[in-house]
C-alpha positions as CSV (number, residue, x, y, z in Angstrom):
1,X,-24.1,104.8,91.5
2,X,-26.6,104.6,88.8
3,X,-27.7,100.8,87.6
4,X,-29.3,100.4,84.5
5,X,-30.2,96.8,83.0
6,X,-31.3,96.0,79.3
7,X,-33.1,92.5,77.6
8,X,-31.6,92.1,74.2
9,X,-32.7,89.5,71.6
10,X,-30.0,89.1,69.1
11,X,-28.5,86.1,67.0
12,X,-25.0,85.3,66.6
13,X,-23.9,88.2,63.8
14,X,-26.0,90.7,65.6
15,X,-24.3,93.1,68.0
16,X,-25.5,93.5,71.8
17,X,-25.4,96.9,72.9
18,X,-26.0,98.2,75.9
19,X,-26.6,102.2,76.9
20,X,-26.5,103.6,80.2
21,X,-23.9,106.4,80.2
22,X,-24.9,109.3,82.3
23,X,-22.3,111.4,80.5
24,X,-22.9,109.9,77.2
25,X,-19.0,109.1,76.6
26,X,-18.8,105.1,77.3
27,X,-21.8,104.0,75.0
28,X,-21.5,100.7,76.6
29,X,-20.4,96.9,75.0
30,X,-20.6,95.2,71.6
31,X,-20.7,91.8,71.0
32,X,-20.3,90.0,67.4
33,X,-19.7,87.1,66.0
34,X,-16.6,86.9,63.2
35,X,-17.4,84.6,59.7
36,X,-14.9,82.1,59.2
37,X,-14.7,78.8,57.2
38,X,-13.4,76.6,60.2
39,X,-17.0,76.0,62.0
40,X,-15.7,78.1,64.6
41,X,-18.0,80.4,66.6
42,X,-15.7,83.6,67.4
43,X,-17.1,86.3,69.4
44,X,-15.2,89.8,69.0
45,X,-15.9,92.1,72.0
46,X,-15.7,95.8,72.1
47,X,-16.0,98.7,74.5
48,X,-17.8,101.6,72.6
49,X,-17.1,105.2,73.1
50,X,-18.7,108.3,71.6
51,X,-16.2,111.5,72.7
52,X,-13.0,111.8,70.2
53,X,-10.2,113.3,72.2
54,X,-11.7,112.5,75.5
55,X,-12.0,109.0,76.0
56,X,-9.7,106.1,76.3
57,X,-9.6,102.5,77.8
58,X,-7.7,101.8,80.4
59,X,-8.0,98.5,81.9
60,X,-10.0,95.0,81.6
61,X,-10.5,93.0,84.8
62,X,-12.3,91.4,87.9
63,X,-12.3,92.6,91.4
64,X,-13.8,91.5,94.3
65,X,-17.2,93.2,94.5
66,X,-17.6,92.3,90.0
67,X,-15.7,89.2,89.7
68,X,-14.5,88.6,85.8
69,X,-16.3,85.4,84.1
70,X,-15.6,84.2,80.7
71,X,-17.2,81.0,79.8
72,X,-18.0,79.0,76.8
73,X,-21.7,77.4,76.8
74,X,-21.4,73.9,76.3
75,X,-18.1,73.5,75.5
76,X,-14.2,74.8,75.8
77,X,-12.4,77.8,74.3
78,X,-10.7,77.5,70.9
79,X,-6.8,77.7,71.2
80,X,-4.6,77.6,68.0
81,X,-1.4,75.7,69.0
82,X,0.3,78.9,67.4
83,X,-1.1,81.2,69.4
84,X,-1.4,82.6,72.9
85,X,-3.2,84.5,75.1
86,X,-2.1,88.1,73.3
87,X,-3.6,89.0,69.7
88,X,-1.4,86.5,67.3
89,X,1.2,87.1,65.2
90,X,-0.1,88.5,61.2
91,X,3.2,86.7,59.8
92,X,1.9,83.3,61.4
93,X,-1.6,83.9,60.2
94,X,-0.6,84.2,56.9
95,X,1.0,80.4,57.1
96,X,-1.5,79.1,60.0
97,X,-5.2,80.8,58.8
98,X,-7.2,79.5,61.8
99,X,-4.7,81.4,64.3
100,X,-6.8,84.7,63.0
101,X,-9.7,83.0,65.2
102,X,-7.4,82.1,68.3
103,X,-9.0,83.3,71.7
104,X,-7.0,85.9,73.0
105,X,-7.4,88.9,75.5
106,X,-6.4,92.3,73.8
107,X,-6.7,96.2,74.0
108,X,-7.2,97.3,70.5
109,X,-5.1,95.4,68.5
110,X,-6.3,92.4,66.7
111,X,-3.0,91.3,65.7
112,X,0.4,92.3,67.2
113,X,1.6,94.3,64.6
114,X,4.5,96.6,66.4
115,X,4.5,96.8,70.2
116,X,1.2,95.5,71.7
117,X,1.4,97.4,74.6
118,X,-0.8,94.8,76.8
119,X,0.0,93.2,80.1
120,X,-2.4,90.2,81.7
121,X,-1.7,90.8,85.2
122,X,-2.3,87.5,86.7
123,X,-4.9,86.5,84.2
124,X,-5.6,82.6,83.8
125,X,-5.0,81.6,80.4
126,X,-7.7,80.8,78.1
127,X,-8.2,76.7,78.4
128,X,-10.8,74.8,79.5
129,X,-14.5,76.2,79.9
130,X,-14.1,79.1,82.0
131,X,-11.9,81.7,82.8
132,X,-12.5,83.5,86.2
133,X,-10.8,85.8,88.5
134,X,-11.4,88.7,90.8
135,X,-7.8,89.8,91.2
136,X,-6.6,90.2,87.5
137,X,-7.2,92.1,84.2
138,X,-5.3,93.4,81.4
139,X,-4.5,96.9,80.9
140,X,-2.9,98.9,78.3
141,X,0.6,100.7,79.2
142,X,-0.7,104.2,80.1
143,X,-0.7,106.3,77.5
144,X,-0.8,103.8,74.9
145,X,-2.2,105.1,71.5
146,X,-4.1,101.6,71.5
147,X,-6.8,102.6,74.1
148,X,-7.5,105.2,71.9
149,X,-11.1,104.4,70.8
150,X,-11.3,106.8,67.6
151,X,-7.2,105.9,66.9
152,X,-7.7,104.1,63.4
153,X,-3.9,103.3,63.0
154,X,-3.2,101.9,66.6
155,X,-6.5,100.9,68.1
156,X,-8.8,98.3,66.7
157,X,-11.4,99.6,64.7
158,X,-11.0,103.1,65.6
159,X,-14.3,104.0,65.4
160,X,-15.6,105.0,68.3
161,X,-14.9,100.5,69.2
162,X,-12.2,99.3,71.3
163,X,-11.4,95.4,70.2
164,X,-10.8,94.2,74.0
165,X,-11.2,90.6,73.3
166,X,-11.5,87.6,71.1
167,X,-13.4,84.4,72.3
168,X,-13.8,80.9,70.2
169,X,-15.3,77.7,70.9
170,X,-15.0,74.6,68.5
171,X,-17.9,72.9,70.6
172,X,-19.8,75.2,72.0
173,X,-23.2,76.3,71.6
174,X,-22.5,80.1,72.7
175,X,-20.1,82.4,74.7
176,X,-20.9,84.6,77.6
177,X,-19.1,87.0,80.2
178,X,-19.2,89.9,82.8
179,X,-16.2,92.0,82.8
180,X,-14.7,95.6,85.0
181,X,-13.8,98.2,83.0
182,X,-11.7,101.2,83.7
183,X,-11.4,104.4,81.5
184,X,-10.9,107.8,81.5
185,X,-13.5,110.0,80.1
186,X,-13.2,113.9,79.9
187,X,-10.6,114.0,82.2
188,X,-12.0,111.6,84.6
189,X,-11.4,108.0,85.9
190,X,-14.1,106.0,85.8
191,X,-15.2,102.5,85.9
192,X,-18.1,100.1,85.2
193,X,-19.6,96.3,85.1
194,X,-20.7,95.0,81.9
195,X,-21.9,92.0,80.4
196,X,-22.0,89.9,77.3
197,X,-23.5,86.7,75.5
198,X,-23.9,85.0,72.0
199,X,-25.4,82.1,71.3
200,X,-25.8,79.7,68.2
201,X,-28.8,80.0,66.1
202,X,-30.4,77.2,67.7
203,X,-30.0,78.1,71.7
204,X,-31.2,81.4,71.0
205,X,-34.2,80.1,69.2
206,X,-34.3,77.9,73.3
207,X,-33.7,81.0,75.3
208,X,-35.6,83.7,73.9
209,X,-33.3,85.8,74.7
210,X,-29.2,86.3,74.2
211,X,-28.6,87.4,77.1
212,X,-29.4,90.3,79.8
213,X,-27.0,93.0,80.2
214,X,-26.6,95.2,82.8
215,X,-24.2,97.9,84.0
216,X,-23.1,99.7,87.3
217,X,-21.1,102.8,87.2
218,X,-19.0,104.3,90.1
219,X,-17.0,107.6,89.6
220,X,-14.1,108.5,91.3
C-alpha cells in the first residue's frame, strides 16, 4: 500500500488535485466550484484519469476501513424540490434553472439524458448537513460507456474527468468529503481513498489552507 498526502491552497474556482498514482493511470481528484446567478456555492467533483482505452470508473462509496463523509461547512445541502438524488432531468432545467445546481450523486452524466446507468446502493439521500455511510456507494452498471473517462458523448467531460458528483449549499461557507473509489486500470481492479474541500473566499482566507488531501491505494 503506498500513502501519499498533499497541502493544497486553493479558492473556490480553483481545482484541488491530488497525484499519487504509482502507475500513472488514476491522476487523482478534482474539485471546482460551478458560476451560477442563485448565490449558490456548487462544488463539481471529478475522478481524473490519464490512460484512454484503459481506464474506467467503477464505483463510488464507503466501507468500513474509509468510511464515505460528505458534509457542508456551516450549513445544509442545496436540494431543488424538482430534483433528486440522480443528475436532473435537462427538460426540467430548461423550465426550473436552479435544478442545473441541485446536489446529486452521479457517474459521468451531469444530466440524465438517455439511460443514466447509476444505482445508489443504500446511499442516504442528500438532506441535512452530512451524508455518511460505510456500507454504500454508487456504481455504474458494468460496462457502462459512462465510466468511460475519455468518452466525450456518454461520460461527463470526457476528458480524461469523470463528473462523480455535484454538491450545493445555500448557507454554507464550504463543502468537504472523503470518498472509496473503485476502477479498473489496464486490466486491473483497483481501489483508493481520496479527499476533497472548497471553501468560500472568506474561510479560506481563515484556514490557510482548502483542505489536505491524501490517498491510499490497495491493489488486488
Amino acid at each position: 500500500m503506498k500513502i501519499k498526502t498533499l497541502a493544497v491552497a486553493a479558492g473556490v474556482g480553483a481545482p484541488l488535485i491530488l497525484t499519487g498514482s504509482a502507475s500513472g493511470a488514476f491522476v487523482g481528484i478534482t474539485a471546482t466550484s460551478k458560476p451560477n446567478e442563485f448565490g449558490l456555492l456548487v462544488v463539481n467533483v471529478y475522478a481524473v484519469f490519464d490512460r484512454p482505452g484503459e481506464d474506467s470508473l467503477q464505483a463510488v462509496a464507503g466501507t468500513y476501513s474509509a468510511p464515505l463523509i460528505i458534509e457542508v461547512i456551516g450549513g445544509t445541502f442545496y436540494n431543488s424540490p424538482f430534483g433528486n438524488d440522480l443528475a436532473p432531468n435537462p427538460v426540467l432545467i430548461d423550465l426550473f434553472p436552479s435544478l442545473a445546481y441541485d446536489s446529486f450523486y452521479t457517474i459521468g452524466k451531469k444530466t440524465s439524458v438517455g439511460d443514466q446507468l447509476v444505482l445508489t446502493a443504500g446511499m442516504p439521500q442528500l438532506t441535512g448537513s452530512q451524508v455518511k455511510t460505510d456500507v454504500a456507494g454508487w456504481i455504474v452498471i458494468p460496462d457502462a460507456p459512462q465510466g468511460n473517462p475519455f468518452d466525450p458523448a456518454n461520460s461527463f467531460p470526457g476528458n480524461g474527468q469523470v463528473l462523480i458528483g455535484q454538491f450545493s449549499t445555500a448557507d454554507g461557507v464550504g463543502i468537504r468529503g472523503t470518498m472509496f473509489l473503485q476502477f479498473i486500470s489496464n486490466g486491473v481492479l483497483e481501489t483508493q481513498v481520496v479527499t476533497f474541500g472548497i471553501p468560500t473566499p472568506g474561510v479560506l482566507g481563515m484556514m490557510g489552507v482548502a483542505g489536505l488531501i491524501g490517498t491510499r491505494r490497495r491493489r488486488r
